[in-house]
N, C-alpha and C positions, 0 to 999 in steps of 0.2 A: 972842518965841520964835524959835530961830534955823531957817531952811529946812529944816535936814536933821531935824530934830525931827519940822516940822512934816508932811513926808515919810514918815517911820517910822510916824506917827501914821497918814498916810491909808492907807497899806498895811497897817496894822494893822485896820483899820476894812473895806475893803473885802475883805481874807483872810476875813473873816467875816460877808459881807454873807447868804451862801446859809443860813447855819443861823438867821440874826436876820428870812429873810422868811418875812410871816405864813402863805403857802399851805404853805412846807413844815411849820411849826409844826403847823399842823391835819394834814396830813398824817399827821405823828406821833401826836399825840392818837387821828386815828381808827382808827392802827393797833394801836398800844397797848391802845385797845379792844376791837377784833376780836380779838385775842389772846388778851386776858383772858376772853373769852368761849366762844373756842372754846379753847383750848389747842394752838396750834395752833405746832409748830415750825420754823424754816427750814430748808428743805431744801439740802446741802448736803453734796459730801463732805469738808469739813473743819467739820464739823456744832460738833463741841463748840468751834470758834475763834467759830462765832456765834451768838451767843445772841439770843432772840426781840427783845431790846431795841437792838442790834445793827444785827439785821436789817432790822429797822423801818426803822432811820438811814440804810442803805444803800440799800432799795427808795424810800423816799420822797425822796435824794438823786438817784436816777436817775429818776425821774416827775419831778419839779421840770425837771432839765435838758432831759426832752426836752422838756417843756411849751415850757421858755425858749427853744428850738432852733428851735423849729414856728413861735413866733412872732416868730423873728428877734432875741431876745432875749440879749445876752451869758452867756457862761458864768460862774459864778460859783464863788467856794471854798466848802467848807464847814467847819467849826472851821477854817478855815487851811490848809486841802489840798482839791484836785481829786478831783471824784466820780469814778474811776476806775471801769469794766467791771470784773468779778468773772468768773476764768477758771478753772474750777473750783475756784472757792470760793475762790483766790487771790486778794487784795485788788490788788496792782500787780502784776501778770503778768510782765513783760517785768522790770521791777528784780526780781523775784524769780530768773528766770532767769539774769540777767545778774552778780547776785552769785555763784550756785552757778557760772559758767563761772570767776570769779575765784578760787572757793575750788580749784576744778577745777586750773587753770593752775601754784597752789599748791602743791595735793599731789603732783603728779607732779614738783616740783623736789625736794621733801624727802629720797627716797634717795638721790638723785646727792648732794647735801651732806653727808650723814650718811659715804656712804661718802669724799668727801673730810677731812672731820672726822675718822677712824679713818686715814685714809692718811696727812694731816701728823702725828698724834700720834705714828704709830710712829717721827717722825724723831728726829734728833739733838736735845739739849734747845733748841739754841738756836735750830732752826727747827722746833720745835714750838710756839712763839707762832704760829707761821700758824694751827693748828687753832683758835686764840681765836679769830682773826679770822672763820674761816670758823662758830665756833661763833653769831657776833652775827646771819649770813645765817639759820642755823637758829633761832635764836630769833624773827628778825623773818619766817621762813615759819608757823613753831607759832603767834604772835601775829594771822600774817593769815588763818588757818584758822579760828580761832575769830569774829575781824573778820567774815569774811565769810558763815559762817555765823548770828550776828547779824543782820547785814546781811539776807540771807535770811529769817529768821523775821519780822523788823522788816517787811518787804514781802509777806510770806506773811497778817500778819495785825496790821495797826498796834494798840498800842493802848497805856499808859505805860510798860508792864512793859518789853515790845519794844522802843519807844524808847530806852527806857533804855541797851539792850544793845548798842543800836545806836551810838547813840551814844560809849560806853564802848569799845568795839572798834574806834571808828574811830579815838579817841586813841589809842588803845593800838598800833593798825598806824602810826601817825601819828612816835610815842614813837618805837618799835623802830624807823623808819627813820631819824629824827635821831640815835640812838643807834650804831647799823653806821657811819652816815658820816663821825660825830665821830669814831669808835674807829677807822676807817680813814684820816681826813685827817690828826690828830694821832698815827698811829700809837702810840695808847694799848694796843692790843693786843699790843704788842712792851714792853712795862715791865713789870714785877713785878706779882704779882699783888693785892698790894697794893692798888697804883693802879687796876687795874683795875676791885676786888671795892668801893673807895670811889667811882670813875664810875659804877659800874652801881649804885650803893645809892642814890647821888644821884638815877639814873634813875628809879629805883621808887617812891622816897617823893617825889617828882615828882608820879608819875601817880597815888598814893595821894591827896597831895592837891588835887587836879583832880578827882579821882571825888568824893570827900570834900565838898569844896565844892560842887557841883552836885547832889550828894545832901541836903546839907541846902539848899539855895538854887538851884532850877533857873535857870539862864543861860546863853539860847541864845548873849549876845554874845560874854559869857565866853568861851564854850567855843569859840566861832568866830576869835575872836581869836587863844587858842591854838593850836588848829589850823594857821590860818594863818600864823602865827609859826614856829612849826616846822617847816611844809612849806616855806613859803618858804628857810628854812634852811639842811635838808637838800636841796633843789632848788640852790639857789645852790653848796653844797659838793661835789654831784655835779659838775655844770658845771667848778667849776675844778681836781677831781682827773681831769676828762676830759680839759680843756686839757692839763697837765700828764704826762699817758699820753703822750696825742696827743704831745707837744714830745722826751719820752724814746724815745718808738716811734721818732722821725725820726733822733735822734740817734745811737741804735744798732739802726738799722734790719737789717743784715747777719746782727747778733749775731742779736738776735729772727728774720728773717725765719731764720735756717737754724739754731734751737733746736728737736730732738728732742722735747723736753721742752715747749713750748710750742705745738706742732704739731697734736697732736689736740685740744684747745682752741677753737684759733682758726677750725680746719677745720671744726668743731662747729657753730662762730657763723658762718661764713660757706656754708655750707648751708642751716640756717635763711634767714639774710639774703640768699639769694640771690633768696628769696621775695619779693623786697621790694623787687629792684634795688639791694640795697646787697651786694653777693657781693663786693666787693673787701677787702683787706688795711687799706686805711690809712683805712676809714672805721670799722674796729672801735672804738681810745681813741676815738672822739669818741659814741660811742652811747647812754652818759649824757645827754648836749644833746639827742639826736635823743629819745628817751624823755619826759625831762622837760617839751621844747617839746610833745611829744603830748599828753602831763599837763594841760599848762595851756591846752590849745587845748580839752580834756575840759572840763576846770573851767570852762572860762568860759561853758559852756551854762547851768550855776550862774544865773550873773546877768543872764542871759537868760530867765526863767520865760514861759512860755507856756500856754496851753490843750492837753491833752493830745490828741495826735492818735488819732483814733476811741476818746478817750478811754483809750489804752490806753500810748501813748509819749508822756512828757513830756522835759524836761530831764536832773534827776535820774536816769533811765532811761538814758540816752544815755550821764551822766558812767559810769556802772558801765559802760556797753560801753566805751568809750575803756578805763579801765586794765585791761580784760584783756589786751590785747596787748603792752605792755611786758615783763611777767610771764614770756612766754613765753625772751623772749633773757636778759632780767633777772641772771639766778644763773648760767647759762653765763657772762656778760660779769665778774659778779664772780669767778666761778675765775679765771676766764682771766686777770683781773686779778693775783689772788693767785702764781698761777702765774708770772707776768711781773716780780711781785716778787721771788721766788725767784732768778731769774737776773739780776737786777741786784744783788739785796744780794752773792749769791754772787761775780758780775765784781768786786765793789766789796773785798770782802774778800782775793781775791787779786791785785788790784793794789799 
């Protein structure tokens, strides 16, 4: 049997050492019992997320650890996750809130797009393809709205259903951002609609079956695979349409720096990013790199798992604060992108 097997094996085994020890088991049994005898409900103000059976699982998961604590004992998982503190009635506190600032971040991009979606429409046909493109932004904001409130309920109160949704939104934010960046690097947005209406079909019955599959056959590997595949993707295609920005912003730097038209934009982003010590002009094209290396500095707390500090911030927790903040410059940088296309295709056409 080769190492890494034998690896996967002991973390499988030890993810579920807390629910397999016999003091919690009785624990259970004797709660189960009192229960059954008094009828007796968990108190809670999200009462109806737990049920006496539940409840049981959660009180005697938290007696277990402190027992383990008192006596110097390691912390353990239970079915394969961390006894987490319940914060009114919240099963992961902190990942709960830290989705809703995400979905947050989100919604307030939404009408700034919408209203540039109605602005490039009304142009000329032939630089009305911009609205496509800015249409792929708004689709991948609606995609991460729902992602994250998912996300949200999935942390508000685990249990298969939740999972489920959780997981499904996270493709699906996952999708829609390989999809914006393919439609933006191959400038498929600018072709017929044709082209387009068969990319995005390809996208759908994509994700159709990916959900498909994991619905009849749960696979976490699978599904992390994919994931992975695709962010890396997309992460790698932002990267060298930043290069790329970056290399045309230098070349016609004049042009861009004294465009009307690009102005309120980039004055936009650089307010914001003043915040942040990056207030200058020529660190805007490179902002995708700067995002995505924040991305992946998030992720890698991923494969880091630890014991959740006072039980309440773990890894997972941390990754959902890291991408709020990209979110915020995120859709500004994409106009301001679009925008910047505008006045190069335009130079390009009366040359």
């Amino acid at each position: 049997m080769k190492p890494v097997v034998l690896l996967n094996l002991a973390v499988a085994v030890l993810a579920s050492v807390g629910d397999q020890l016999p003091e919690f088991q009785n624990c259970l049994e004797q709660c189960y019992t009192f229960i059954g005898l008094y009828d007796i409900s968990p108190l809670s103000p999200f009462k109806s997320l737990w049920d006496c059976e539940a409840d049981c699982n959660y009180k005697c998961q938290q007696i277990i650890t402190d027992k383990r604590e008192k006596t110097g004992l390691n912390v353990v998982q239970f079915y394969g996750k961390w006894p987490f503190v319940r914060v009114w009635g919240i099963q992961e506190f902190f990942s709960t809130i830290f989705s809703l600032g995400n979905f947050y971040v989100n919604y307030i991009n939404l009408s700034r797009l919408i209203q540039q979606y109605h602005k490039n429409s009304k142009l000329d046909s032939q630089q009305q393809r911009y609205s496509v493109m800015v249409a792929q932004y708004i689709v991948l904001i609606i995609v991460s709205l729902f992602g994250w409130i998912f996300s949200s309920i999935f942390h508000l109160r685990d249990n298969s259903i939740t999972e489920t949704m959780d997981y499904f939104g996270a493709s699906a934010i996952i999708m829609s951002n390989f999809n914006a960046i393919t439609m933006r690097t191959f400038k498929i947005f600018k072709k017929s609609n044709s082209v387009v209406f068969a990319w995005q079909s390809i996208m759908v019955i994509a994700y159709i079956f990916h959900c498909t599959k994991l619905t009849y056959k749960w696979d976490y590997q699978y599904n992390t695979n994919v994931n992975l595949v695709l962010g890396l993707a997309a992460m790698t295609m932002w990267c060298i349409l930043a290069l790329k920005t970056r290399q045309l912003y230098k070349q016609n730097y004049i042009m861009f720096n004294n465009s009307i038209q690009l102005l309120p934009f980039e004055t936009k982003l650089l307010t914001k990013l003043n915040h942040i010590g990056l207030g200058q002009a020529r660190w805007v094209p490179l902002l995708p790199i700067f995002f995505n290396l924040w991305l992946l500095l998030g992720i890698s707390f991923e494969f880091f798992d630890w014991v959740p500090w006072l039980r309440l911030v773990d890894a997972h927790c941390l990754w959902h604060f890291f991408t709020i903040w990209p979110t915020i410059f995120w859709y500004d940088w994409n106009i301001w992108d679009i925008e910047m296309m505008k006045i190069t295709d335009k130079a390009q056409r009366l040359s």
